[in-house]
N, C-alpha and C positions, 0 to 999 in steps of 0.2 A: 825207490825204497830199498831197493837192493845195494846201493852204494851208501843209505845211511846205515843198516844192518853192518855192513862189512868193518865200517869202520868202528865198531860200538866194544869195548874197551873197559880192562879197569887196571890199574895199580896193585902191584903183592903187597899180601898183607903179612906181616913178619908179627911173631909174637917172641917176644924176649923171655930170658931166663933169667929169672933171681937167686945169687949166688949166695950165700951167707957170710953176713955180716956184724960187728959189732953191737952192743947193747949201745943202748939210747946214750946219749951223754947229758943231762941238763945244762952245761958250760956251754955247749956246741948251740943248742935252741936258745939260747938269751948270752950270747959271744959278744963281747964289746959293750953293755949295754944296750942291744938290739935285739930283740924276737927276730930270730931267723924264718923268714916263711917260704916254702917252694909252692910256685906257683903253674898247677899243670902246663897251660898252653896261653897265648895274648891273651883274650880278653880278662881273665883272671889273673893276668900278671899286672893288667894296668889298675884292675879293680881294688889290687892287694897294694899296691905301689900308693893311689890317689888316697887309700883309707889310712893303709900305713905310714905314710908318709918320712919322718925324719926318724921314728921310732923303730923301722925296721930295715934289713935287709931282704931283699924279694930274689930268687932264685928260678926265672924261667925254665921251665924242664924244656919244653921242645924250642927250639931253636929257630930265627925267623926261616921264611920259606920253607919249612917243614910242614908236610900233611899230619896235624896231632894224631887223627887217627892211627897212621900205621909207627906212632913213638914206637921207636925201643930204645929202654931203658939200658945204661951202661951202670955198672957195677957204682961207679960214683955217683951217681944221681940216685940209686937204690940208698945207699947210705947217707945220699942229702936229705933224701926224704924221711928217715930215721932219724937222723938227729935236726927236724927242724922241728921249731916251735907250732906250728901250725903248717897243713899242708891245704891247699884251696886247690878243688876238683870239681868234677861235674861226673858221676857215677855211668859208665856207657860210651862215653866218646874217648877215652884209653883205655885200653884193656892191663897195660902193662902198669898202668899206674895205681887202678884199680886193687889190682893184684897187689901192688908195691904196700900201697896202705895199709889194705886188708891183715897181710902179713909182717908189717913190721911196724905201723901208725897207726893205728885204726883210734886211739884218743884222741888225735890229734888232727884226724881229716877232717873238712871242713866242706859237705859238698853239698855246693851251691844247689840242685836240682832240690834238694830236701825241707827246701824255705820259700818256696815258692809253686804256685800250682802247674800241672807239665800236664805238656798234650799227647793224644795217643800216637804210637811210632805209625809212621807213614811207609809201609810196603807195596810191594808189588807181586803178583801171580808170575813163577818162574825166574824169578830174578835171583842171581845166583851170585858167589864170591868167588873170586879167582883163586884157583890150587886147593877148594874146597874152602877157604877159610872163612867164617864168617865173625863177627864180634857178638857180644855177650846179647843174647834176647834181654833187656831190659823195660818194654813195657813201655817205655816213655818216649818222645820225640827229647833229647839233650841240648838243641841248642838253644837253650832257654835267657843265652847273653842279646839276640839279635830284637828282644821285645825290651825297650827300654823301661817300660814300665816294672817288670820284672825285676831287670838290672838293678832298678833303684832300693827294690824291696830287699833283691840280694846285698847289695853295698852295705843298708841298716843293718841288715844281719852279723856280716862282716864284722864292722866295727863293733857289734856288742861281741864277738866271737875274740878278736883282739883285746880286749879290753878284760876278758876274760883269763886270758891266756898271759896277759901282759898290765895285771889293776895298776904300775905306779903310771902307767901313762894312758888308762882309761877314757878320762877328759877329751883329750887330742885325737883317740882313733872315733871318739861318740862326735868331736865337733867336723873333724873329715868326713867320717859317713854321711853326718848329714847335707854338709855341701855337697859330696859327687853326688850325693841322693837327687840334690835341687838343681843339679847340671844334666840330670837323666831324664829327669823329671820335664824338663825345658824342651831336653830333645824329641821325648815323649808327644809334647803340644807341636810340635813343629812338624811330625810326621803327622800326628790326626791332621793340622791345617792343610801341608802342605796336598794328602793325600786326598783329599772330600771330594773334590769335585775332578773326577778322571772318567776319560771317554771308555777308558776299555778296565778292566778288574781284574782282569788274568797275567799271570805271572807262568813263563815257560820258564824252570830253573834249572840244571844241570843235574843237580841233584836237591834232595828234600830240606833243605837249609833252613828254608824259610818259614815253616807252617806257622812258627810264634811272631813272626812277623806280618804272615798275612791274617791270621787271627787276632791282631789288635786292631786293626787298621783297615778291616773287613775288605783283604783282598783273595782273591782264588789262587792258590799254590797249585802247579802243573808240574811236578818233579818228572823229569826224565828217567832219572833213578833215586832208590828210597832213601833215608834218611843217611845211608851210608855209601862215601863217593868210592866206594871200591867196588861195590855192589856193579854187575854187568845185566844192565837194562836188556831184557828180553825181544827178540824178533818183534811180537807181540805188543809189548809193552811202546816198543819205539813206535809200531805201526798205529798205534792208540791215540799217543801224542800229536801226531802228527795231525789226526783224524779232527782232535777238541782243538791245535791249535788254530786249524782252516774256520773250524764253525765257529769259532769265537773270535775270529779276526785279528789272532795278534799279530803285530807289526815287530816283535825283539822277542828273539831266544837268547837267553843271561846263561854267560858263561860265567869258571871261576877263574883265579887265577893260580890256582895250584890244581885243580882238574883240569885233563886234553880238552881243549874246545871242539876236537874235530866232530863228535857225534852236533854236536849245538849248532856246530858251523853248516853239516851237511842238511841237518833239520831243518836250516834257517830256509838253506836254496830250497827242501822238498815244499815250504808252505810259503815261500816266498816273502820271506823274511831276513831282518837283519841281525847282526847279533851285538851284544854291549857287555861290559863286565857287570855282574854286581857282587859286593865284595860277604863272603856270608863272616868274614872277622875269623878265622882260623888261627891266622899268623898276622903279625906283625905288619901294617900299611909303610911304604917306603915315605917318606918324609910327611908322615903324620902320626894321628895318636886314632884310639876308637871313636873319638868323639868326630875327630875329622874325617873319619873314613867311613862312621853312619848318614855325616850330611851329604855326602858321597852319592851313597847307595839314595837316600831321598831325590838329587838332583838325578842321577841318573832312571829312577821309577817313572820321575813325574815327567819327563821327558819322552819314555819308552807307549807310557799309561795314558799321555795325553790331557793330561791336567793342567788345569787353569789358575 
């Protein structure tokens, strides 16, 4: 246990400054004939992309392989996000972007957490942030993209939000939404099928990614650390995990691939275990989209979990 301790870890958490900037432009949010939208981080960039489709330009704020958590805004993307037609967020998993709206959007934010029902935040006793910093208390668990049934309810939302913001091309963002709704929707039934009959229900995750995942799908979420991967899992805390992942027999501690796997890794050896990715959708999957990087996560569960 002493060598998982040693190794247990988190990523700085940088918070940006907003400089000031020009008034809104209406020519800049509807440019070309297109609703400009900035979209926080992946999964809301592909959600805004499938809804909006030829009617808009989408504008990723964080960039792939970027942790969205620790975004810092550059002075240009402070102004993208001011002159865009709609901005699609999730209120808690950026602080900078939060900020960005707040203070220069706040018409025009569009955050996804507010249309759909959110679980309570998943912490821990002593669990601290490196160089003191922590992110906004917010009340809620945020990653409310990883439950696709959510997802779909978000997507409707979207598209009446578009349509709003954009009535000559209404039609088009109501008949998008509804398709990625029916494509969510599918994946929804594929994870209750694929998931039903599993030898084991416990999930060891890196961090707290998953609760809306294992709460559709009635699986037990084991976070090493809480809902936030910068968050440095306590002496305690690790000694704990270790403790429920022995008596519950699991056979895979799930790294990320933007979080160190080395705490997951040393965990695996303490309980004699292996480790697998699973992917919680932050950034952008390498030669896929969200849909193919959910069935992803189900083949690698059902594999881990022992399902037939």
């Amino acid at each position: 246990m002493r060598s998982l301790i040693a190794v247990a870890g988190a990523a700085l958490l940088t918070v940006p400054a907003c400089g000031s900037i020009a008034d809104r432009s209406p020519q800049s949010a509807q440019a070309g004939g297109k609703l400009h939208v900035a979209a926080a981080f992946y999964p809301l960039q592909w959600l805004s992309q499938r809804v909006g489709g030829a009617d808009v330009t989408v504008e990723g704020l964080t960039k792939p392989g970027v942790e969205p958590h620790d975004l810092e805004l550059s002075p240009r993307q402070v102004a993208d996000i001011q002159s865009s037609g709609l901005i699609v967020y999730i209120k808690g998993v950026q602080p900078a972007v939060d900020e960005a709206v707040q203070q220069h959007a706040a018409g025009e934010g569009f955050d996804a957490a507010t249309v759909v029902p959110t679980l309570a935040t998943v912490t821990h006793e002593e669990e601290h942030e490196e160089d003191g910093h922590a992110h906004e208390d917010i009340g809620y668990d945020p990653h409310i993209w990883l439950d696709p049934h959510r997802f779909a309810t978000i997507a409707t939302k979207l598209g009446e939000r578009l349509a709003t913001a954009d009535p000559a091309h209404a039609s088009g963002y109501r008949e998008r939404a509804a398709a990625t709704a029916a494509d969510l929707n599918t994946l929804d039934k594929e994870f209750q099928q694929g998931l039903t009959t599993c030898a084991n229900r416990a999930i060891v995750t890196s961090h707290s990614a998953f609760g809306y995942l294992a709460n559709r799908y009635m699986l037990e979420q084991i976070g090493i650390s809480g809902i936030d991967p910068d968050a440095e899992p306590s002496p305690a805390r690790l000694a704990e995990v270790a403790g429920i992942a022995k008596q519950k027999k699991v056979t895979t501690i799930f790294t990320e691939e933007l979080v160190s796997p080395k705490v997951a890794e040393v965990l695996a050896q303490e309980v004699g275990a292996k480790t697998a990715v699973l992917n919680p959708l932050e950034s952008q999957p390498a030669g896929g989209d969200y849909l193919t990087a959910m069935r992803g996560d189900l083949a690698t569960l059902r594999t881990a979990l022992g399902c037939t």
